[in-house]
mmCIF file of the C-alpha atoms, coordinates in Angstrom:
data_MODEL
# 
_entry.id   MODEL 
# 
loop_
_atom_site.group_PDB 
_atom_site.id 
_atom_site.type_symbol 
_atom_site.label_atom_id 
_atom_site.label_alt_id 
_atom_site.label_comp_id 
_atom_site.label_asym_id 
_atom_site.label_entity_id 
_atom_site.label_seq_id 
_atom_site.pdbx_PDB_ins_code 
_atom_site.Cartn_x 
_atom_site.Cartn_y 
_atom_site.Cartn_z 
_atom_site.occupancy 
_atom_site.B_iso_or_equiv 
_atom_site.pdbx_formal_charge 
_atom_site.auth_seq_id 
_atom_site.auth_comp_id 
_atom_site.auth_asym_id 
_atom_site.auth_atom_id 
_atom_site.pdbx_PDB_model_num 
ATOM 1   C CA . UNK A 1 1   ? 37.221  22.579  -0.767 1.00 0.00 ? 1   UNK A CA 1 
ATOM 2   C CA . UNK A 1 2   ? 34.543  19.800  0.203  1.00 0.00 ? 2   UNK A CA 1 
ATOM 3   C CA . UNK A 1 3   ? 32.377  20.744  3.120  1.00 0.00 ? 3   UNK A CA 1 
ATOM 4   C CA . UNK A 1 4   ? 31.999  16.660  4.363  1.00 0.00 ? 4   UNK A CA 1 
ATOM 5   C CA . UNK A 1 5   ? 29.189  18.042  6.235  1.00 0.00 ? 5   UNK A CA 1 
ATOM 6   C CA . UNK A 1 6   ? 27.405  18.717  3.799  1.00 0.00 ? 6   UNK A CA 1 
ATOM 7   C CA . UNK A 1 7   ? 28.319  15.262  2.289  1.00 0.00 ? 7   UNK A CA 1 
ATOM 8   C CA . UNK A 1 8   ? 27.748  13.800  5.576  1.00 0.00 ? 8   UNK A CA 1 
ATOM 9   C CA . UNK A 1 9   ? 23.753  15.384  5.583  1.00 0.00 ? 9   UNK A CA 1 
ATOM 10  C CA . UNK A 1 10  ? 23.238  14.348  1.735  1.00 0.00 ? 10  UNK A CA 1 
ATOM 11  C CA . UNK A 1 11  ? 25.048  10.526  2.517  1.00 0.00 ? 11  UNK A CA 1 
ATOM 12  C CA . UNK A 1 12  ? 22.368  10.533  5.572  1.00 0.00 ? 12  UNK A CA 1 
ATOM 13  C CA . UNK A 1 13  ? 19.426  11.754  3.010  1.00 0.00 ? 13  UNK A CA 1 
ATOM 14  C CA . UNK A 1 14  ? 19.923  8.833   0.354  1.00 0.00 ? 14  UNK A CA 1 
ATOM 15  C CA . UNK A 1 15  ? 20.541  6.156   3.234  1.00 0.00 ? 15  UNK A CA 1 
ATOM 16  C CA . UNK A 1 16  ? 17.018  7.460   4.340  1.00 0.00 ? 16  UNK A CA 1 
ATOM 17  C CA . UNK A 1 17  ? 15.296  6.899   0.479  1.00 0.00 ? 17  UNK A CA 1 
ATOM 18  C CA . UNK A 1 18  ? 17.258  3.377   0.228  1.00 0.00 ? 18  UNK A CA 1 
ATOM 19  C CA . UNK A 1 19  ? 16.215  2.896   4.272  1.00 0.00 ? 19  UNK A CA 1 
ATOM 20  C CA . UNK A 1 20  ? 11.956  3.513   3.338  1.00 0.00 ? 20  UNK A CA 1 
ATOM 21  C CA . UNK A 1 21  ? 12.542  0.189   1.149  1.00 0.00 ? 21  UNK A CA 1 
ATOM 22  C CA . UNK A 1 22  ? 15.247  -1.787  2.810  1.00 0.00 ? 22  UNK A CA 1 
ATOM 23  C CA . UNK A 1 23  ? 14.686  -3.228  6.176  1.00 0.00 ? 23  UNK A CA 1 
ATOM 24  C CA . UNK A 1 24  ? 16.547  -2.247  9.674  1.00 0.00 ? 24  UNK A CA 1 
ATOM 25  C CA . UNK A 1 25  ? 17.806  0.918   8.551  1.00 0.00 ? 25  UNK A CA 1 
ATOM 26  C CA . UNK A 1 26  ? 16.070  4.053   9.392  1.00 0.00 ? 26  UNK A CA 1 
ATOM 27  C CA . UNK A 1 27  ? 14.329  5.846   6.371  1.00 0.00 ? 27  UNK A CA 1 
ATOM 28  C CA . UNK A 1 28  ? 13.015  8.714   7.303  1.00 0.00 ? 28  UNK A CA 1 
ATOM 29  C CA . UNK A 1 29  ? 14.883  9.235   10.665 1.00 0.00 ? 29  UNK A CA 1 
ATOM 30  C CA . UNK A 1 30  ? 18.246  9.558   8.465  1.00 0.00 ? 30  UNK A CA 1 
ATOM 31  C CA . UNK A 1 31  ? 16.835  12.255  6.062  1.00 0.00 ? 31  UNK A CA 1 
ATOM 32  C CA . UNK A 1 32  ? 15.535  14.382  9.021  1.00 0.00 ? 32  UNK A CA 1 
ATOM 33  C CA . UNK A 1 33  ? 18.747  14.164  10.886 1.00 0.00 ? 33  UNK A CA 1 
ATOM 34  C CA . UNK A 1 34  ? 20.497  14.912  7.443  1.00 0.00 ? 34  UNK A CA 1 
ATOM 35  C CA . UNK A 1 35  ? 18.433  17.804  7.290  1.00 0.00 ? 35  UNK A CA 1 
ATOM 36  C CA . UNK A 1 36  ? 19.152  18.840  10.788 1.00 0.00 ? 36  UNK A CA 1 
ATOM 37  C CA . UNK A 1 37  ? 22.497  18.197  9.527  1.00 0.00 ? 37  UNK A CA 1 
ATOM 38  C CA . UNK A 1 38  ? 22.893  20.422  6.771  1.00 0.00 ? 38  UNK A CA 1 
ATOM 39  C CA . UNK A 1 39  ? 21.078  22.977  8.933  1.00 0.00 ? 39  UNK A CA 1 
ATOM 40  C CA . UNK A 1 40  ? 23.355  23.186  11.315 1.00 0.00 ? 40  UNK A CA 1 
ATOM 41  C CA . UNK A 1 41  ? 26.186  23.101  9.278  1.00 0.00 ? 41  UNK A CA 1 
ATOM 42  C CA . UNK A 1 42  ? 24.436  26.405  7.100  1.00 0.00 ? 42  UNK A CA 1 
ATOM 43  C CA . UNK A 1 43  ? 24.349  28.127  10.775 1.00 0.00 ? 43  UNK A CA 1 
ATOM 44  C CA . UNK A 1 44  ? 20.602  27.530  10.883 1.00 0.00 ? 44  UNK A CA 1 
ATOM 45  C CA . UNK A 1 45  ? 20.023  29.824  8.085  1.00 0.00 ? 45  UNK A CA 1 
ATOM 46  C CA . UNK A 1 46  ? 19.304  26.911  5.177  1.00 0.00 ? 46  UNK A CA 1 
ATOM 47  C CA . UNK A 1 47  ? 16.844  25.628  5.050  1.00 0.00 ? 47  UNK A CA 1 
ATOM 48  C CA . UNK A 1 48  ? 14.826  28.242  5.970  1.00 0.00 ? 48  UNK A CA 1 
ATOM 49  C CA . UNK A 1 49  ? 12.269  27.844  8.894  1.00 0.00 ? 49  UNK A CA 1 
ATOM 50  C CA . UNK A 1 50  ? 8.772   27.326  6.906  1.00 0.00 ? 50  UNK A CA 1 
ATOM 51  C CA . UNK A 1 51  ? 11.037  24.460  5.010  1.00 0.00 ? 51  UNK A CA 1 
ATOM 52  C CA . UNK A 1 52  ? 12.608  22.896  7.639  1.00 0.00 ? 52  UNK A CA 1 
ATOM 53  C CA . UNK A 1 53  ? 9.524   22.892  9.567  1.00 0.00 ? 53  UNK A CA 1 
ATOM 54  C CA . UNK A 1 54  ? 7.279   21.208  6.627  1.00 0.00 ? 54  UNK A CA 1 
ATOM 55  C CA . UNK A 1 55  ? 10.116  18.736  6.541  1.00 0.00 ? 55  UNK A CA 1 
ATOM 56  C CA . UNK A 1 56  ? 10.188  18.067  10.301 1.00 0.00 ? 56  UNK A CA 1 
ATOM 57  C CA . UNK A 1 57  ? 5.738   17.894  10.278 1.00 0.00 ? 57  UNK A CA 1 
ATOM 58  C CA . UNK A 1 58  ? 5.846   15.133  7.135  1.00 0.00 ? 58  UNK A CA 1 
ATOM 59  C CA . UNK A 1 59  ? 9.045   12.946  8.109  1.00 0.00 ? 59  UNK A CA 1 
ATOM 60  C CA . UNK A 1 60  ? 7.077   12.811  11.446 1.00 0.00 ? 60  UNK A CA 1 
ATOM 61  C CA . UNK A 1 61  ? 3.853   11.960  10.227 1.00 0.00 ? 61  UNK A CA 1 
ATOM 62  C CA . UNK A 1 62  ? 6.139   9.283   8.137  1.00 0.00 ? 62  UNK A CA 1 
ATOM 63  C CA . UNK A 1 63  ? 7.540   7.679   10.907 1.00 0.00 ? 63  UNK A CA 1 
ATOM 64  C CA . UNK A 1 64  ? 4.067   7.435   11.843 1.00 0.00 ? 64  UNK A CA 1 
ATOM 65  C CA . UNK A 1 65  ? 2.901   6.299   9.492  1.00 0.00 ? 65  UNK A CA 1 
ATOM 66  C CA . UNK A 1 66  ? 5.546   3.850   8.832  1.00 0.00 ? 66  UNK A CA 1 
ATOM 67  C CA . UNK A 1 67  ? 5.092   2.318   12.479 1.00 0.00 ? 67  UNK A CA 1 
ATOM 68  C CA . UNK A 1 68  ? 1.392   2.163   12.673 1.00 0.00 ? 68  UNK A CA 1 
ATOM 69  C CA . UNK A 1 69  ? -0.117  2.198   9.039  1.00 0.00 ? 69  UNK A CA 1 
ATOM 70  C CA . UNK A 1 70  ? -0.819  -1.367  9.329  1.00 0.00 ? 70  UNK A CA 1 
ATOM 71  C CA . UNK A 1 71  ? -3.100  -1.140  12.564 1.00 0.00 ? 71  UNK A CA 1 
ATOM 72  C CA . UNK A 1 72  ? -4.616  1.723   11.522 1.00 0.00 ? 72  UNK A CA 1 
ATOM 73  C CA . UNK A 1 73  ? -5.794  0.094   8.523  1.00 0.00 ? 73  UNK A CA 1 
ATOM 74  C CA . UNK A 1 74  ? -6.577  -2.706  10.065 1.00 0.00 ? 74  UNK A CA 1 
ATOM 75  C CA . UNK A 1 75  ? -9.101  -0.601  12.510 1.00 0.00 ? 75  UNK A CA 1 
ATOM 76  C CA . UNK A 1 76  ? -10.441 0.569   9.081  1.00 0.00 ? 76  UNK A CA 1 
ATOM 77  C CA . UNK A 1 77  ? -11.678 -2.730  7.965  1.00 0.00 ? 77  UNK A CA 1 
ATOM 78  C CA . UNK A 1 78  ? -13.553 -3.611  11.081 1.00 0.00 ? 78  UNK A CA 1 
ATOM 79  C CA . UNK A 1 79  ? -11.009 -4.898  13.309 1.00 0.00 ? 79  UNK A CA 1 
ATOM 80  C CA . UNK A 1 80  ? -11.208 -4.268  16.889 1.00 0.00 ? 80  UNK A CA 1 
ATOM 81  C CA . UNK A 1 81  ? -8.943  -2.082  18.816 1.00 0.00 ? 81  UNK A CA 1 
ATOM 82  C CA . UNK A 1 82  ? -7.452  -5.522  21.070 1.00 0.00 ? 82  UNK A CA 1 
ATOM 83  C CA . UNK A 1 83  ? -7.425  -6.966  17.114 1.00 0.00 ? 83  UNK A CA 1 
ATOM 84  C CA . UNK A 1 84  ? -4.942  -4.276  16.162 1.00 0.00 ? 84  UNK A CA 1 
ATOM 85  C CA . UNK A 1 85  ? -2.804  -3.551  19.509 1.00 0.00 ? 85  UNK A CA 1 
ATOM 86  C CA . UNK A 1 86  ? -1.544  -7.336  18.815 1.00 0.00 ? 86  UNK A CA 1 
ATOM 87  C CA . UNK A 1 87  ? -1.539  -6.968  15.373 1.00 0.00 ? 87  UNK A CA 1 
ATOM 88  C CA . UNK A 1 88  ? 0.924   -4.420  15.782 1.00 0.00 ? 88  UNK A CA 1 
ATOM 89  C CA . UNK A 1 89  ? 2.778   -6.474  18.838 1.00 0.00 ? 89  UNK A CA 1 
ATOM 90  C CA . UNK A 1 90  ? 3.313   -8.998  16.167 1.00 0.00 ? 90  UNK A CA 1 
ATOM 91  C CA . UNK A 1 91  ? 4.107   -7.188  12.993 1.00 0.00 ? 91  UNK A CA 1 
ATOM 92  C CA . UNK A 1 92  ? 6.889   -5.192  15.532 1.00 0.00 ? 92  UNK A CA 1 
ATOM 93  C CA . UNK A 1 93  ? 8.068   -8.645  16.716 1.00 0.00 ? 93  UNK A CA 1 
ATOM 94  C CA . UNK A 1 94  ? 8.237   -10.733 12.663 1.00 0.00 ? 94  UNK A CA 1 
ATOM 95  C CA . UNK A 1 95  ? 9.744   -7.580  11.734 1.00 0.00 ? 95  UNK A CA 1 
ATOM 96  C CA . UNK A 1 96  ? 13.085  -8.583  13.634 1.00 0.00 ? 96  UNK A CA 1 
ATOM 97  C CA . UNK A 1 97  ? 12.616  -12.390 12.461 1.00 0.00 ? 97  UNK A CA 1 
ATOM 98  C CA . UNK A 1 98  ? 11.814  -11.741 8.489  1.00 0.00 ? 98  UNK A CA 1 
ATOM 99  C CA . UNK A 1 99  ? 11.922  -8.585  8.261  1.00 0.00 ? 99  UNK A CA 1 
ATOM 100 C CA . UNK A 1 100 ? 9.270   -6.227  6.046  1.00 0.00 ? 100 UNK A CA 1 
ATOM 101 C CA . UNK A 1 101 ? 8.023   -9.583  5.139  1.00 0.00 ? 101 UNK A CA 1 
ATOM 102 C CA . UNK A 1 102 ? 6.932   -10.232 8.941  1.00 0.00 ? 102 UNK A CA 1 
ATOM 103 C CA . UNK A 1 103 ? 5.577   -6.884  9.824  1.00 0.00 ? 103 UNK A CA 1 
ATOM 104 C CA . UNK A 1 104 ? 2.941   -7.653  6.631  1.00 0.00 ? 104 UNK A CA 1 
ATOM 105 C CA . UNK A 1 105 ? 2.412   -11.161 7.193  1.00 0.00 ? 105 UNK A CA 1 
ATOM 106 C CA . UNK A 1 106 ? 2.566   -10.565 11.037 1.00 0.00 ? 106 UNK A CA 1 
ATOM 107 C CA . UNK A 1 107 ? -0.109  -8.255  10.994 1.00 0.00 ? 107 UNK A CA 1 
ATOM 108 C CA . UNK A 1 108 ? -2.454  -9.347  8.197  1.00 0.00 ? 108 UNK A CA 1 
ATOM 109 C CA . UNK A 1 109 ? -1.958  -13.131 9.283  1.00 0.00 ? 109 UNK A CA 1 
ATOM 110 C CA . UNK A 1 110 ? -2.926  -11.538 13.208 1.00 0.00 ? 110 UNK A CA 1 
ATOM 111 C CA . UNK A 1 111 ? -5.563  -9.443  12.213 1.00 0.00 ? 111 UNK A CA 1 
ATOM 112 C CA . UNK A 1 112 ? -7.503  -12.531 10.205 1.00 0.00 ? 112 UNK A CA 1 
ATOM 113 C CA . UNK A 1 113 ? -7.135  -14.921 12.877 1.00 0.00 ? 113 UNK A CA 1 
ATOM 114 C CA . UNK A 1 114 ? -8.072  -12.836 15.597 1.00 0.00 ? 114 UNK A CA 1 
ATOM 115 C CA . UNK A 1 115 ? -11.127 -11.279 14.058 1.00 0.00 ? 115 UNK A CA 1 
ATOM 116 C CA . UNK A 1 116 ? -12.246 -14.705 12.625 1.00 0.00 ? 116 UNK A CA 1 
ATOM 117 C CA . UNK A 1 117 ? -11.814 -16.402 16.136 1.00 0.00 ? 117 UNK A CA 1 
ATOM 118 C CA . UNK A 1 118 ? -14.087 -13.230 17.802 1.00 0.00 ? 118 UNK A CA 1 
ATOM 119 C CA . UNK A 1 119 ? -16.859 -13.302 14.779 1.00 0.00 ? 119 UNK A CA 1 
ATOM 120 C CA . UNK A 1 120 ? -16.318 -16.898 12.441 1.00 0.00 ? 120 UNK A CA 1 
ATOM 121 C CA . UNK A 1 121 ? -16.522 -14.881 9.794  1.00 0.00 ? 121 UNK A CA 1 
ATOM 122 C CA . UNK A 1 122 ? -14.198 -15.358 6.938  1.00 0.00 ? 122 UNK A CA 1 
ATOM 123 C CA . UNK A 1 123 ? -15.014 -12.697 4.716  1.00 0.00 ? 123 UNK A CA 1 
ATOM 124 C CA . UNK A 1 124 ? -14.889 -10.309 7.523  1.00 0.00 ? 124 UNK A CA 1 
ATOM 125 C CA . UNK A 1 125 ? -11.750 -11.450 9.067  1.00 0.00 ? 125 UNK A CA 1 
ATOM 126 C CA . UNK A 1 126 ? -10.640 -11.448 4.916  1.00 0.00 ? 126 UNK A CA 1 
ATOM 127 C CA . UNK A 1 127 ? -11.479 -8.268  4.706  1.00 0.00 ? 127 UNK A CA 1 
ATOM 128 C CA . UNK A 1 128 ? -10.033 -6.504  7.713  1.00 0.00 ? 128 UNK A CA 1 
ATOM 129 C CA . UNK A 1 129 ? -6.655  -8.645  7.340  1.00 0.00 ? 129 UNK A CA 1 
ATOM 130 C CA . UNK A 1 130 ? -6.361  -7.389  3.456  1.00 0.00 ? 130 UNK A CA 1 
ATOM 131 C CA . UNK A 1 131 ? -7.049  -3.517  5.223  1.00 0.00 ? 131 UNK A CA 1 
ATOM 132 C CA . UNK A 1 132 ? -4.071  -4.618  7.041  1.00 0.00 ? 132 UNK A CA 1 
ATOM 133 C CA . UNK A 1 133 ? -2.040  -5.477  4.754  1.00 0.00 ? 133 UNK A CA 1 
ATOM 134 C CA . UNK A 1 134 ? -2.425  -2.922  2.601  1.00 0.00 ? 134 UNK A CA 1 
ATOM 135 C CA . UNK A 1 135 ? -1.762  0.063   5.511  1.00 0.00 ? 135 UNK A CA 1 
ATOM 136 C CA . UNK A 1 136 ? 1.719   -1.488  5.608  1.00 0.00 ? 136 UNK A CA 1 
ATOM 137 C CA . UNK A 1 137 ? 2.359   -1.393  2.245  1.00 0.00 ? 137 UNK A CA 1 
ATOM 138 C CA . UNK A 1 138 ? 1.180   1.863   2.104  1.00 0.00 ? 138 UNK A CA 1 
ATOM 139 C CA . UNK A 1 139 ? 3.098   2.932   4.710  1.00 0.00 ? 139 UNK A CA 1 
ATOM 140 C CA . UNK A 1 140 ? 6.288   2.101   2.874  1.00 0.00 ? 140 UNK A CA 1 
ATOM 141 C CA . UNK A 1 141 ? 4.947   4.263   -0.118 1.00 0.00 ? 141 UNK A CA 1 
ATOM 142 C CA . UNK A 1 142 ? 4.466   7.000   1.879  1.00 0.00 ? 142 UNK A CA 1 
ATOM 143 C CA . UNK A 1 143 ? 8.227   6.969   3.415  1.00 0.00 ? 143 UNK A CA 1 
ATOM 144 C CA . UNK A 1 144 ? 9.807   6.578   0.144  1.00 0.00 ? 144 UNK A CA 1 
ATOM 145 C CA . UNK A 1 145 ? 7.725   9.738   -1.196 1.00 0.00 ? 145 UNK A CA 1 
ATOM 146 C CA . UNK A 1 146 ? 8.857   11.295  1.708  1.00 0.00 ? 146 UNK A CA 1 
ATOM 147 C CA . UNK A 1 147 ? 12.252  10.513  2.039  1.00 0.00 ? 147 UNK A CA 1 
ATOM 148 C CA . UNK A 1 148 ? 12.698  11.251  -1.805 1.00 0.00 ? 148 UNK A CA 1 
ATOM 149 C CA . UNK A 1 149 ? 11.320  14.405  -1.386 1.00 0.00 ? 149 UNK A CA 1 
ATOM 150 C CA . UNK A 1 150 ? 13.235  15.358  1.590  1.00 0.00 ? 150 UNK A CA 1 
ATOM 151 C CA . UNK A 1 151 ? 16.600  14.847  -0.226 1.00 0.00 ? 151 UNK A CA 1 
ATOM 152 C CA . UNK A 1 152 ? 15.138  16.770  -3.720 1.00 0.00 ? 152 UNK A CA 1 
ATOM 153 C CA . UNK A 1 153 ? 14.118  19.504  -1.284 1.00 0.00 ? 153 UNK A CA 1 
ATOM 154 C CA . UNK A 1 154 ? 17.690  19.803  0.507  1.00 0.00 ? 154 UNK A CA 1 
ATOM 155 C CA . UNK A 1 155 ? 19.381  19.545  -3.112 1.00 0.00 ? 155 UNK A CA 1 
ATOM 156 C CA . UNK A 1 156 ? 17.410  22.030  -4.444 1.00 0.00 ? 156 UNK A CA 1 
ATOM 157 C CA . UNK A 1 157 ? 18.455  24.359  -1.628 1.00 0.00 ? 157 UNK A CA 1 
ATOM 158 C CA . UNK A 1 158 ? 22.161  23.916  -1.870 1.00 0.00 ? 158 UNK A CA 1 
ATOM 159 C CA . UNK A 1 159 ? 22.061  24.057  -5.558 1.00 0.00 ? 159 UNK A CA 1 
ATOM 160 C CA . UNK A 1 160 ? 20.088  27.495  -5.628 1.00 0.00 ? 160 UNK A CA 1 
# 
């Protein structure tokens, strides 16, 4: 007999992987509530606590990541902190206009003109805005690792 519980948790874990790439749905959120999921459904016995807790400490750190990679990077390449608290205003607000497409041209298109209207420096602004843009990109890297590891890790454990 099919457990669709189990079903339910894996559906949750590859709408998480398809979710780090496609925009307005929820990577890594799904896989860690298809994880909680599954453990529930296993009576909190699978997977075990040092798994589920490495899973819970990296899908965080993911949706971290995911959120703020672009700012952070941005911070990296010289911009200022007011530089990357709008940057990230803006990539948050494109983001529901173009989608992925805003968040990186939101914030690497933010990040050059502030910094070059505080220092008239192209190649710095340049510099800071390509920091930018790659932290988001980055960022969806990381999620897809994640995610795709998340749903490896819970297959492995039902399979063994």
């Amino acid at each position: 007999m099919v457990d669709w519980l189990v079903v339910g948790s894996l559906a949750l874990l590859v709408v998480g992987v398809v979710g780090s790439v496609v925009p307005l749905v929820p990577g890594t959120l799904s896989s860690l509530v298809g994880v909680y999921l599954y453990w529930w459904t296993s009576g909190y016995t699978e997977p075990g606590p040092l798994l589920l807790a490495a899973l819970t400490v990296v899908g965080v750190l993911a949706l971290v990541a995911d959120y703020f990679g672009g700012a952070v990077s941005a911070r990296a390449g010289g911009a200022s902190m007011v530089t990357t608290t709008l940057a990230a205003i803006v990539g948050i607000a494109l983001f529901f206009v173009v989608g992925p497409l805003g968040i990186v041209l939101g914030v690497a298109g933010t990040v050059f003109a502030v910094e070059f209207y505080r220092h008239r420096d192209p190649e710095r602004s340049l510099r800071a805005a390509l920091y930018a843009a790659v932290g988001v990109l980055a960022s969806t890297v990381v999620q897809l690792l994640v995610t795709v590891t998340m749903l490896v890790a819970l297959v492995a454990v039902i399979l063994l």
